[in-house]
N, C-alpha and C positions, 0 to 999 in steps of 0.2 A: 627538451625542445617544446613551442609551445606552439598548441594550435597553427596561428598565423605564420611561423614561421617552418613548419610542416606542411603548408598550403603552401607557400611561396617555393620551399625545394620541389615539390611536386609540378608547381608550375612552370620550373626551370626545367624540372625534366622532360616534361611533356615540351617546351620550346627544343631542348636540345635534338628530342627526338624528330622532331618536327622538321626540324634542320637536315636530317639524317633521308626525309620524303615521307616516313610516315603518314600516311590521312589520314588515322585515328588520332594521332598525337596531335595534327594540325586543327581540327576539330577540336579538341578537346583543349589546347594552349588556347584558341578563341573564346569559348565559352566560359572558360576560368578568366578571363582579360577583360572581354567586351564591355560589361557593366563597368568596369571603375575607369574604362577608358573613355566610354561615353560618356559618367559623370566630370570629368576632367578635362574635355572637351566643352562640355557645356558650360562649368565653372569658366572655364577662360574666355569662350566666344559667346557662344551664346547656345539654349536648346535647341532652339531652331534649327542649325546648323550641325547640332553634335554628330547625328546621323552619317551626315556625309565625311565629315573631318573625323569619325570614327573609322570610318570604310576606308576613305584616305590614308590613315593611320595602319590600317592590316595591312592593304598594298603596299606599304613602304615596306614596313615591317618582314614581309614576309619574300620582297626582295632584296634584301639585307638580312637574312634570316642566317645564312651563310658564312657572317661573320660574328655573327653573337656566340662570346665563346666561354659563356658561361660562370664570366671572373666577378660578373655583378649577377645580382636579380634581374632574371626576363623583365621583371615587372618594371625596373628603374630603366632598364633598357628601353624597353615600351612606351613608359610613360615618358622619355627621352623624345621620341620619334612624336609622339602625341604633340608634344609642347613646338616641336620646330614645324608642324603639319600646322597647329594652331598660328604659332607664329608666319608664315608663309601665308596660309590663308587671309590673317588680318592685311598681310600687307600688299596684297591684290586688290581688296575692299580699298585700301587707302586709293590706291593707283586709279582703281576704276572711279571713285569721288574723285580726283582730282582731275581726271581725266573728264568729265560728268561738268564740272564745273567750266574748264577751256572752251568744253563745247560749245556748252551753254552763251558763256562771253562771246564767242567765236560769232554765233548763230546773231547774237545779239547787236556784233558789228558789221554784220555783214549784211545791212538790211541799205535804205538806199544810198547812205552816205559816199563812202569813196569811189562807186565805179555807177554814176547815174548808167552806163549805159549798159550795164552788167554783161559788161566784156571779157571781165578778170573775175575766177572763184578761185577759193585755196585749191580747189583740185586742180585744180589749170596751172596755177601756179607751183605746184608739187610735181604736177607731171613733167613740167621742163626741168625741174631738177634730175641729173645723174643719179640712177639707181642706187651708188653708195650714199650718194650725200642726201636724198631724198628719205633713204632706212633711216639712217643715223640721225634725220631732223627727227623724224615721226616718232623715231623713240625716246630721245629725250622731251621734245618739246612738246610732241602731241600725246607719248602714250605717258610720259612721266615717270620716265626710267632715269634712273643717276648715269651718269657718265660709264663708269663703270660695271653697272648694268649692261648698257647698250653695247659697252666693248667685251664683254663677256657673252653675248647675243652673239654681236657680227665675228668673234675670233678674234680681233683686231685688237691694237694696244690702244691705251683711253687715248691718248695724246693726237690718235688719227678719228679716235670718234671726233673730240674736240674742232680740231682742223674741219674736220666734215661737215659739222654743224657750224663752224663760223664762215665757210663758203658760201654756205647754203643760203645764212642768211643775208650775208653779203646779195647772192644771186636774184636771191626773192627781192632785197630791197629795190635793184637795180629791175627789177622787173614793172615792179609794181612804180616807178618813178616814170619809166616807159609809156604803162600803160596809161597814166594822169597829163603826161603829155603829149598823151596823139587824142 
């Protein structure tokens, strides 16, 4: 057996035990991890952030600890958990740029052109929308969630986010047509 792979049964042991409540083994399964999980965090996102999407990575890890049943490496298990933490994390960062960007455009149309008498704001206009159909806008269109996101959000099957958000818009147009004519 060599080295590295006398450090990795030991590291499985210590998770197994870990598993079991041990707080020496839970200690100790972190301290053998943290570094190559950190570097591997960092490689994929960036340093900056390794810290936190490290931290993020034990919390998961370590509620899911319960199922890890020792048929792989803790390590590939971990570094498992690392990569979808990584992965999740980027695609927040996307959401909130893209989110960042609506705004922006939003802010950018909303200056004096269509309502000189600024009678009508998106809030105004969200808040007459029905509490479903108002979620179900703001998630797909404002926060930048897929369809099936937002129906995985509300419980709901995609096909009633769908309907909700073409109400909506329906709603809003007929709003905003309202408010250009009075």
């Amino acid at each position: 057996m060599t080295a590295g792979e006398q450090e990795t049964d030991e590291t499985t042991a210590l998770a197994l035990a870990a598993r079991d409540g041990d707080p020496v083994a839970q200690a100790g399964f972190v301290r053998a991890t943290q570094a190559e999980v950190w570097r591997f965090t960092a490689a994929l996102v960036d340093p900056g952030a390794a810290d936190d999407l490290t931290q993020e990575t034990f919390l998961r890890a370590f509620r899911a600890l319960d199922t890890f049943e020792g048929r792989s490496t803790v390590r590939t298990w971990l570094l498992g958990i690392a990569r979808r933490t990584c992965a999740d994390h980027l695609r927040t960062v996307v959401r909130r740029r893209k989110l960042d960007v609506r705004l922006a455009a939003q802010a950018a149309t909303e200056g004096p052109a269509p309502d000189p008498a600024h009678r009508l704001t998106s809030a105004d206009l969200l808040g007459r929308l029905s509490n479903e159909r108002r979620t179900a806008f703001v998630l797909t269109q404002v926060l930048g969630l897929s369809y099936a996101e937002a129906a995985e959000v509300e419980n709901v099957p995609v096909g009633t986010i769908r309907s909700r958000v073409a109400r909506a818009r329906d709603e809003l147009i007929t709003e905003v047509a309202k408010a250009r004519a009075s």
